[in-house]
C-alpha positions as CSV (number, residue, x, y, z in Angstrom):
1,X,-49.2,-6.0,51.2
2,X,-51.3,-3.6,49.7
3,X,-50.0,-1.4,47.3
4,X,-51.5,1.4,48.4
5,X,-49.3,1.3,51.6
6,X,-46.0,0.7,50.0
7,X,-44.9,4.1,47.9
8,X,-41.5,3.5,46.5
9,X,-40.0,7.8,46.6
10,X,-37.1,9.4,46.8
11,X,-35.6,10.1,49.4
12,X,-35.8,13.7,50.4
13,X,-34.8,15.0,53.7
14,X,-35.9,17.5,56.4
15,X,-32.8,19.3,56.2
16,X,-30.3,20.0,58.9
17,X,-28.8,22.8,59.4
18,X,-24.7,22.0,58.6
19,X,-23.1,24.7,60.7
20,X,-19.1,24.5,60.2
21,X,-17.4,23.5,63.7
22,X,-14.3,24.5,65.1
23,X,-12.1,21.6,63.1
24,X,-14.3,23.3,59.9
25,X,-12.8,26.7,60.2
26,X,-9.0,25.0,61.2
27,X,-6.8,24.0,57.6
28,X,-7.7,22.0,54.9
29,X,-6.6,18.4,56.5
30,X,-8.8,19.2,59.9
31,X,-11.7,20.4,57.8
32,X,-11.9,17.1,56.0
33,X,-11.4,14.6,59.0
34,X,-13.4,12.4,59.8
35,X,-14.2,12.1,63.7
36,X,-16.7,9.4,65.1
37,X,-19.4,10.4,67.1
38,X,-22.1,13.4,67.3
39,X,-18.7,16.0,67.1
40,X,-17.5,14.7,63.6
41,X,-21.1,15.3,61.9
42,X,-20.8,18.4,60.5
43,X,-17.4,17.3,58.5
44,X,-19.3,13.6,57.2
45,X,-21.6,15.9,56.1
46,X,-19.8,18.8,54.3
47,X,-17.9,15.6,52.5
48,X,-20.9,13.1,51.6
49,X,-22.8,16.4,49.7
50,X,-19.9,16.8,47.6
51,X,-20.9,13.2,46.1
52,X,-24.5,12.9,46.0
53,X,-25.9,14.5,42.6
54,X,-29.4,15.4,41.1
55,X,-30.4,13.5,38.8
56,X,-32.8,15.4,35.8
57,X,-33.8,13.8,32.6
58,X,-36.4,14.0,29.6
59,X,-39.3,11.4,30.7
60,X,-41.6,10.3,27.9
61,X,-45.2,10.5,28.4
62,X,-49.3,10.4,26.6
63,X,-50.6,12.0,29.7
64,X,-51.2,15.6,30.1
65,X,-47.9,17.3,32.3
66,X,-48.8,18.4,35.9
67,X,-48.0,21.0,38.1
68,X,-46.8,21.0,41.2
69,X,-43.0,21.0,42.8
70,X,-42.8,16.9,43.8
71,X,-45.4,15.4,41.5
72,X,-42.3,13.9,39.2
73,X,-41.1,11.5,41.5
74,X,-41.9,8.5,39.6
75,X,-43.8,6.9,42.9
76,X,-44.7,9.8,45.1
77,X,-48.4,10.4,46.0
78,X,-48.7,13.3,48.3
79,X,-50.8,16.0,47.9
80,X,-53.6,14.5,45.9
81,X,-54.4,14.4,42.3
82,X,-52.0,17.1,40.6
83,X,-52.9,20.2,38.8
84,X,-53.3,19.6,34.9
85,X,-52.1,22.1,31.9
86,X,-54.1,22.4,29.3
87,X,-51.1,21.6,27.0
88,X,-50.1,18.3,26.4
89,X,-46.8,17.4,26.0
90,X,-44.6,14.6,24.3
91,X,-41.8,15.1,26.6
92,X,-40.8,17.5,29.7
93,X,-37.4,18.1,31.3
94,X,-37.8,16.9,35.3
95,X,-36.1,16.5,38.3
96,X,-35.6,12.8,39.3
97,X,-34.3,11.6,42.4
98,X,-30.3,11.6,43.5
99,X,-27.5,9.6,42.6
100,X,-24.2,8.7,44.4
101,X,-21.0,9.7,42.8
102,X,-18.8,6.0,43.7
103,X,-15.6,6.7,41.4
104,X,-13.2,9.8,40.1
105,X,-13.8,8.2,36.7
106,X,-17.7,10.0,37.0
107,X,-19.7,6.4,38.1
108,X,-22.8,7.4,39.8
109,X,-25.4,4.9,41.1
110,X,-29.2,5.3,41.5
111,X,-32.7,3.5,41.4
112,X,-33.7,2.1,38.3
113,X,-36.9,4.3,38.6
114,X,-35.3,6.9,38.7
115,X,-34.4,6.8,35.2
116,X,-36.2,4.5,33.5
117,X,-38.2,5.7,30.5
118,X,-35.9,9.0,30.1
119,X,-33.1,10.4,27.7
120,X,-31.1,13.1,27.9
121,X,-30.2,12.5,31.6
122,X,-27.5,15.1,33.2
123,X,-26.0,15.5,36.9
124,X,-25.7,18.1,38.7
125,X,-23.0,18.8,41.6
126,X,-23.2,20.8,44.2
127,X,-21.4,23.7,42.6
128,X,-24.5,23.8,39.7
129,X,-22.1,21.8,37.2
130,X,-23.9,20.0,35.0
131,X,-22.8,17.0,33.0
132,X,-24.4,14.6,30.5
133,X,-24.8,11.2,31.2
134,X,-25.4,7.7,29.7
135,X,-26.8,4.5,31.5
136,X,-24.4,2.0,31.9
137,X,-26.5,-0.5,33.0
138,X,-29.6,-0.9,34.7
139,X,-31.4,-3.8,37.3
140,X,-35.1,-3.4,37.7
141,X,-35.2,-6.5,40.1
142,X,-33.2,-4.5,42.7
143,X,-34.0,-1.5,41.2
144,X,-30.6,-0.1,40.6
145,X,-28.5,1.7,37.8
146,X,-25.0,2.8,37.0
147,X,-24.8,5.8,34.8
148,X,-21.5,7.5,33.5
149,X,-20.8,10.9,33.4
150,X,-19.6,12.3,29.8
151,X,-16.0,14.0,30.4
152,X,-16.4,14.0,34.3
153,X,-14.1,16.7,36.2
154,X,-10.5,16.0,37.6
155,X,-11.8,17.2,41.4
156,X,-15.0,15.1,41.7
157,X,-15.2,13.6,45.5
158,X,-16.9,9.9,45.1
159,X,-18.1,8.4,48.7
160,X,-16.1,5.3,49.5
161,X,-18.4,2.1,50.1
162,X,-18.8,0.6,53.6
163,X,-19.9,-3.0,54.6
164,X,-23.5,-3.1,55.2
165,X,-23.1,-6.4,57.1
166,X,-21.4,-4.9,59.3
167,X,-24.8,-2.5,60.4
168,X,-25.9,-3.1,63.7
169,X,-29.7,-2.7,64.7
170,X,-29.7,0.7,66.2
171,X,-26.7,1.9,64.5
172,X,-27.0,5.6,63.6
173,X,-26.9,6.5,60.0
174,X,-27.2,9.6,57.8
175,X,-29.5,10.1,54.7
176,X,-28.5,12.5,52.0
177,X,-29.9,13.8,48.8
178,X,-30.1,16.6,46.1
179,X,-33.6,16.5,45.4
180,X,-35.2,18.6,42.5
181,X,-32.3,20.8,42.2
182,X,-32.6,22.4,45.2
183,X,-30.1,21.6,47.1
184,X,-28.5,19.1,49.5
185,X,-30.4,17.7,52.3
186,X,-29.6,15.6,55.2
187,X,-31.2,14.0,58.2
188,X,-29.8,11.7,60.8
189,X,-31.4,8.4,62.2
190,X,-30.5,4.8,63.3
191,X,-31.2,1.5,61.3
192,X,-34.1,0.0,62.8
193,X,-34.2,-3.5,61.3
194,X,-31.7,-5.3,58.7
195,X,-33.4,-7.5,56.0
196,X,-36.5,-6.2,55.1
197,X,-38.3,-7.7,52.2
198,X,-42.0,-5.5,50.1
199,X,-41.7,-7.4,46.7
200,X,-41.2,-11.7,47.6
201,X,-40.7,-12.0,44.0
202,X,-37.9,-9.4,44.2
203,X,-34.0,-9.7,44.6
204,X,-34.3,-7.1,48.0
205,X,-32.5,-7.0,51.7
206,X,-33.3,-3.5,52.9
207,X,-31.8,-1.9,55.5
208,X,-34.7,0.1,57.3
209,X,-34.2,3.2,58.7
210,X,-35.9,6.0,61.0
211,X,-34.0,8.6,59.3
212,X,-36.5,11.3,58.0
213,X,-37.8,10.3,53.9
214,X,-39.5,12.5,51.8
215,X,-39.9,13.1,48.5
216,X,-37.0,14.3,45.9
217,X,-34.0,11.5,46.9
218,X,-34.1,7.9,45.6
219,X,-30.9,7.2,44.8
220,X,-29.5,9.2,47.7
221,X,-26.9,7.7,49.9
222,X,-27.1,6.5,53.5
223,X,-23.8,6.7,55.7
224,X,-22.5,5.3,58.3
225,X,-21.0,8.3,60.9
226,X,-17.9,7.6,59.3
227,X,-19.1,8.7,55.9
228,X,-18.8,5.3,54.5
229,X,-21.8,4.2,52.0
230,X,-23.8,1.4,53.7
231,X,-26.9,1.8,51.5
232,X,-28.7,3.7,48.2
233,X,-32.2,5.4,49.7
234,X,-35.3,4.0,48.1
235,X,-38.2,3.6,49.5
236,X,-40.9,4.6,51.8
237,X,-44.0,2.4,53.8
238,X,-46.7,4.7,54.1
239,X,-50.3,5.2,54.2
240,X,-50.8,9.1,52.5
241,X,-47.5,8.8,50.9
242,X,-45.9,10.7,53.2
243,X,-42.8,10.1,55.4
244,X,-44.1,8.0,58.5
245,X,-40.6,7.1,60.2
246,X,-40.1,3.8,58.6
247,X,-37.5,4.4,55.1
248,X,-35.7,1.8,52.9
249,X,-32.5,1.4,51.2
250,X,-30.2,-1.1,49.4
251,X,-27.9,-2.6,51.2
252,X,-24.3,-1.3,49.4
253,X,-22.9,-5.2,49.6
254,X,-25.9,-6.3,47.2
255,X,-24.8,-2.6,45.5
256,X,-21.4,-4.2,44.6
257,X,-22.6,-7.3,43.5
258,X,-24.9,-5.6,40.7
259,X,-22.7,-2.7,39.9
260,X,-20.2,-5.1,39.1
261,X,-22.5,-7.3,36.8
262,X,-23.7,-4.5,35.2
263,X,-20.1,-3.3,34.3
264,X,-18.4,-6.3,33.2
265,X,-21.9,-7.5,30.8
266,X,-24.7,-4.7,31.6
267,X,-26.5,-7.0,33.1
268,X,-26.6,-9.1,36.1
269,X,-26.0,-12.9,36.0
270,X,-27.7,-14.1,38.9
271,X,-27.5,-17.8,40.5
272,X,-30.5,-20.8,39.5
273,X,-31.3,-23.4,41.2
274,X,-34.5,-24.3,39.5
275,X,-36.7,-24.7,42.4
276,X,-39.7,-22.8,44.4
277,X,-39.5,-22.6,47.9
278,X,-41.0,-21.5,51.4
279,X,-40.1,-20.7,54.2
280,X,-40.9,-22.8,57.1
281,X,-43.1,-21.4,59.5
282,X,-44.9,-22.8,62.8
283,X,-47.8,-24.5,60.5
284,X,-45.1,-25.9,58.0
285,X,-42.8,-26.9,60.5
286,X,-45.6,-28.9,61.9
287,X,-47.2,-30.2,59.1
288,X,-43.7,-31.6,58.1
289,X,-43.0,-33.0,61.8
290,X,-39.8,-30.4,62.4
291,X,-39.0,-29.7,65.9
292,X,-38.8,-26.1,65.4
293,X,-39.4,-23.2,62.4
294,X,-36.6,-21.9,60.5
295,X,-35.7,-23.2,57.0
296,X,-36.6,-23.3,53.3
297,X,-39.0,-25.9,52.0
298,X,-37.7,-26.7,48.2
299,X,-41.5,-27.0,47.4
300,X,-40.7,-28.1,43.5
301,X,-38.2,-28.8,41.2
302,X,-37.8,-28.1,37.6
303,X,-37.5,-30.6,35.3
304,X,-33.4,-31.1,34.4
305,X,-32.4,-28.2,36.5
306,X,-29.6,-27.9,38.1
307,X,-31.3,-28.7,41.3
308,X,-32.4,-32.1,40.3
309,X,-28.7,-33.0,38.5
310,X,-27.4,-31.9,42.3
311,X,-30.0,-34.4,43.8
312,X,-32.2,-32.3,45.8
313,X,-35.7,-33.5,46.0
314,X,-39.2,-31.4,46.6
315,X,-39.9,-31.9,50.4
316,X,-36.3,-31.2,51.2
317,X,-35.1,-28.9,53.9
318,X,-32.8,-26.2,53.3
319,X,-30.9,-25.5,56.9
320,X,-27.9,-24.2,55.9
321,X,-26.0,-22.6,52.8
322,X,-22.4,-22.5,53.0
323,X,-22.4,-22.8,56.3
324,X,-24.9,-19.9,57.3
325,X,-28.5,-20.6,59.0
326,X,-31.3,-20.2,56.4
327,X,-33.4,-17.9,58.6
328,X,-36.5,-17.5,55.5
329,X,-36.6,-18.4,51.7
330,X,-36.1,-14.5,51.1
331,X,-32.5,-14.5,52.4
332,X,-31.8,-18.1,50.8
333,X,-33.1,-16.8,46.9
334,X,-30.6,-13.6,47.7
335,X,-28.1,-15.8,48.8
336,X,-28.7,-17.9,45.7
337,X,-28.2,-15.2,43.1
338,X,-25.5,-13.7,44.6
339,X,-23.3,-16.7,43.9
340,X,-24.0,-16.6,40.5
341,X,-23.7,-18.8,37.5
342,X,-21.1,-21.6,38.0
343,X,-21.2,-21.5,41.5
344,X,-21.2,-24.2,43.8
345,X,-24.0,-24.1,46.6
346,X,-23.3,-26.3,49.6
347,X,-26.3,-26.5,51.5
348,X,-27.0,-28.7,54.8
349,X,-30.3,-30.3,54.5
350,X,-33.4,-32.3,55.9
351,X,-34.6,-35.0,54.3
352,X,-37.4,-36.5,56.5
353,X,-35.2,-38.0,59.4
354,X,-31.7,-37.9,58.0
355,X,-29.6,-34.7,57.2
356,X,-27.6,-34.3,54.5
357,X,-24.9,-32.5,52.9
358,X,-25.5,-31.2,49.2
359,X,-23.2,-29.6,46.6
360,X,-25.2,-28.0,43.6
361,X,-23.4,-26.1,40.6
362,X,-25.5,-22.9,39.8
363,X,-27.0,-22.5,36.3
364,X,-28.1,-19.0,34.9
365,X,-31.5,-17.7,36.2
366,X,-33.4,-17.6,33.0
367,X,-35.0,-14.2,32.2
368,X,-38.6,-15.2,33.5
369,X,-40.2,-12.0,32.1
370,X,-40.1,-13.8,29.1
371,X,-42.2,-16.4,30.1
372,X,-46.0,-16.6,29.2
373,X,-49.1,-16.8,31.5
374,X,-49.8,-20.3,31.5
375,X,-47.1,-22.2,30.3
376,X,-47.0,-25.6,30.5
377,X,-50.4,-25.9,32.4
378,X,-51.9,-29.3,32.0
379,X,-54.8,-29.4,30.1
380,X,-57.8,-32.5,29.6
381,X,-57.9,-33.5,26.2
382,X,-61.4,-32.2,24.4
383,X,-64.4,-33.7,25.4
384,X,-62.5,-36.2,28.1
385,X,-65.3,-36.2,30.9
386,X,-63.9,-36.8,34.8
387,X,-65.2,-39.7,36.5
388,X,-65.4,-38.1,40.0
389,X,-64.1,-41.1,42.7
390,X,-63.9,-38.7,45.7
391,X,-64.8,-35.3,47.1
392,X,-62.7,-34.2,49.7
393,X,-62.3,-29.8,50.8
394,X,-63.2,-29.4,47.0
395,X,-61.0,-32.3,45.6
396,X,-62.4,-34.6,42.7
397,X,-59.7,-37.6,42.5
398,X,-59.5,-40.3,40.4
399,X,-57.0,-43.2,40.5
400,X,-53.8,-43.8,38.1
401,X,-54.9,-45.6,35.2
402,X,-54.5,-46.4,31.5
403,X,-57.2,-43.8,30.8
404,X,-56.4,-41.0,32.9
405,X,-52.8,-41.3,31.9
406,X,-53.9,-40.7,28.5
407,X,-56.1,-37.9,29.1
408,X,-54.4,-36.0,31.6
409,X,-50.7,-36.8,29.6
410,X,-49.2,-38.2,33.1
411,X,-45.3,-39.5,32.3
412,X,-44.3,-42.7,32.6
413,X,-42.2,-41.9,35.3
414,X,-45.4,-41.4,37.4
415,X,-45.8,-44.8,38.7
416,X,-48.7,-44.2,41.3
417,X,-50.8,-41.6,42.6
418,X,-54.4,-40.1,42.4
419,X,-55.1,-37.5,39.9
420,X,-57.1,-34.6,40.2
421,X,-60.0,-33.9,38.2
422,X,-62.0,-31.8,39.1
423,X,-61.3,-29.0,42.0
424,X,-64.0,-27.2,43.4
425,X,-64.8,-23.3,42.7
426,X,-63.9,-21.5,46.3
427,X,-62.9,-24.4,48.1
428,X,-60.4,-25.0,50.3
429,X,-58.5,-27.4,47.8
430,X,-59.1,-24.1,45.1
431,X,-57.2,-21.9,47.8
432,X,-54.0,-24.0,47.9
433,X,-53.5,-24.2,44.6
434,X,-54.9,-27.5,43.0
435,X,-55.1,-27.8,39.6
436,X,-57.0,-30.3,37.3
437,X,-54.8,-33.1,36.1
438,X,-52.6,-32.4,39.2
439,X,-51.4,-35.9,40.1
440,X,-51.1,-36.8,44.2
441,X,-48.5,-38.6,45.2
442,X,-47.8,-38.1,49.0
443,X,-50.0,-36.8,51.8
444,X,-48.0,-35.9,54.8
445,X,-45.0,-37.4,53.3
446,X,-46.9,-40.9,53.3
447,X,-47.2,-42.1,49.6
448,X,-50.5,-42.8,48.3
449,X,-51.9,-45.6,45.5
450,X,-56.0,-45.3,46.2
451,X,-58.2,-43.4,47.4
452,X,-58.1,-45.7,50.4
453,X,-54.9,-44.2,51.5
454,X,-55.3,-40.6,50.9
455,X,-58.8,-40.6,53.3
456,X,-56.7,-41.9,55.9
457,X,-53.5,-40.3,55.3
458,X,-55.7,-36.8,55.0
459,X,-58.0,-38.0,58.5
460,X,-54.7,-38.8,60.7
461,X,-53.3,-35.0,59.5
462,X,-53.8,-31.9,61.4
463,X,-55.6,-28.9,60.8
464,X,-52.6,-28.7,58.1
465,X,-52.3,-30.9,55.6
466,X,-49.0,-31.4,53.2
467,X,-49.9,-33.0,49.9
468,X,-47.2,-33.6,47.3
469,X,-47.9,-33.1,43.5
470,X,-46.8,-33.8,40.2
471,X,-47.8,-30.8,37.6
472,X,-46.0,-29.6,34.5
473,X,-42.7,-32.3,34.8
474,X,-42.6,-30.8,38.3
475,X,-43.1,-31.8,41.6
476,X,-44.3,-29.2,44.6
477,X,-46.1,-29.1,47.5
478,X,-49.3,-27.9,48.6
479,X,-50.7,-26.9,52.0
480,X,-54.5,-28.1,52.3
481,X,-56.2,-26.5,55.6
482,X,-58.8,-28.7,56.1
């Protein structure tokens, strides 16, 4: 998805007009109840703006500051290329989103852009009261932060947290924010889909909404019409950067689950299995003989994780995780993390014609930012020279031996296959992923020695072709459209 399309704001509101009903002129227990339906609105919303804050901080910058009342949102794109002072400054006091007031002791969540890069972040209530805050904690994978409030007030009104799981499609909600200091907004809507995904290397579950998003609110709070927090506002899809009727938010049962990480270590300590995965669609599902689509492909395995001690295997199924349907590899990975380190993941799976039960204890997901480009890549030894065997969609294969053990540094444990050495540049093999010294050992789940059996493995396949691989101590799967 292009990023042009996706523009992560805040969530700022068209604003409604909250006009005080009969029950909001009656005595102090009838102004505060909370009625389902269209009548109770105007008392969810006289409540929820007494716990949504601004959020303004001191944001670091090289660039020249610009003008212009919405250009700090940290991902909104509006009005064109801001107006430019001649001054240049080191740092400038902004505006930054919202934040949700969750406990009297002065916790208030919001997006992890929302403060990132700042100091000297305050709060604001409704009243104008303004208190200093420090960050608790902060998630950039689900984009979420705790912040505490420095000597919070005795009266402060935190919004209680809902069940998200509980949302319905079509269920109406309410988003709210206090965006640039201006004052509360609010619009109404319904959730239009559950389990939306922009980022598949991210730990995210929106809910999506119709509720009117603008500018000025990430890390406002979306209610169910009983006032009860289902969700934190943080995103928009749009073309101009503009609201366009489709908004996202965090799902407050993943909200839990992080705040809670953050507050016991300041970080979160997400579940690893130590696999890559897939999910398996109408091509896959064919290529791998399934009756059906629906599943996670485990597509490799690292070496000694605690996938492999479990005794899962690349080409395995995923159906089912602790007794709940595996619908896409987005919801499994969620899934996955949630449980955390030292869980146990029981997971019902297909392993070509039999199905099998599997109990796996979680590791700790390493910290992969840490990683470097290219780790562990395979490389020819200098001046080895392939001896090409075979071209087939842009493959060069050569078979197992002595020699191309030794200059491709293929394990032991690698008893038979073909290895790859050359792939060529735009080819169809290039576009799935094959590597040099890439070693073949199954095509459509039928193992291969020569370069006998991968012609005719590769001429009885479909328009799809499954190829299993050894790279880097791990095995994985490719998909080869011939």
């Amino acid at each position: 998805m292009s990023k042009k399309l996706i523009t992560a704001v805040t969530v700022c509101l068209v604003s409604l007009p909250l006009q005080a009903g009969p029950s909001a002129r009656g005595a102090s227990s009838q102004r505060h109840a909370v009625s389902p339906g269209l009548a109770g609105l105007p008392d969810v919303a006289e409540r929820a703006v007494l716990g949504v804050v601004n959020i303004s901080a001191r944001r670091r910058t090289r660039k020249q500051s610009q003008v212009g009342p919405f250009f700090n949102d940290p991902f909104f794109q509006f009005f064109g290329p801001p107006q430019q002072r001649p001054e240049d400054r080191a740092q400038r006091e902004q505006s930054l989103g919202s934040g949700v007031i969750v406990r009297r002791t002065g916790l208030v969540l919001t997006n992890f852009h929302v403060i990132k890069d700042t100091e000297g972040i305050q709060v604001t209530l409704k009243d104008g009261r303004s208190f200093d805050c420090k960050v608790v904690g902060s998630d950039p994978e689900s984009d979420l932060a705790v912040l505490r409030m420095h000597k919070p007030p005795k009266d402060l009104r935190p919004i209680p947290m809902g069940n998200s799981d509980s949302l319905r499609l079509g269920a109406p909600v309410l988003a709210v924010g206090n965006p640039f200091g201006l004052g509360h907004t609010v619009t109404m809507g319904i959730v239009s889909a559950k389990g939306r995904g922009l980022n598949p290397n991210q730990y995210e579950d929106f809910i999506q909404t119709d509720a009117a998003i603008n500018p000025g609110n990430s890390g406002g709070a979306l209610l169910d019409f009983q006032g009860r927090l289902v969700g934190i506002n943080t995103a928009i899809f749009s073309r101009t950067g503009g609201y366009q009727g489709i908004g996202f938010a965090i799902p407050v049962n993943m909200v839990k689950n992080v705040m809670s990480g953050l507050l016991k270590s300041g970080r979160v300590i997400r579940g690893y299995l130590g696999i890559r995965i897939d999910t398996v669609d109408n091509a896959l599902a064919k290529a791998l003989g399934l009756k059906r689509a629906g599943g996670v492909l485990i597509r490799s395995i690292e070496h000694r994780s605690p996938a492999e001690k479990g005794g899962l295997k690349a080409g395995d199924v995923v159906l089912e995780l602790a007794g709940k349907r595996m619908p896409n590899a987005r919801v499994f990975r969620n899934r996955i993390a949630a449980m955390g380190k030292g869980g146990v993941a029981r997971m019902l799976i297909q392993r070509g014609k039999r199905t099998l039960t599997r109990q796996v204890k979680l590791g700790e997901r390493p910290d992969l930012s840490k990683l470097r480009p290219g780790m562990g890549q395979p490389k020819a030894l200098p001046g080895a020279k392939a001896r090409p065997k075979g071209r087939l969609d842009g493959l060069v294969l050569e078979p197992l031996n002595k020699g191309s053990r030794q200059r491709y540094r293929v394990p032991a444990r690698i008893h038979h296959g073909l290895i790859v050495t050359g792939v060529g540049p735009g080819s169809a093999a290039a576009r799935a992923g094959f590597q040099e010294g890439d070693v073949i050992i199954e095509v459509n789940r039928k193992r291969v020695r020569t370069q006998k059996d991968f012609n005719s493995a590769y001429k009885a396949s479909s328009s799809q072709v499954l190829i299993l691989v050894q790279r880097d101590r791990r095995t994985r799967f490719l998909m080869l459209r011939k």
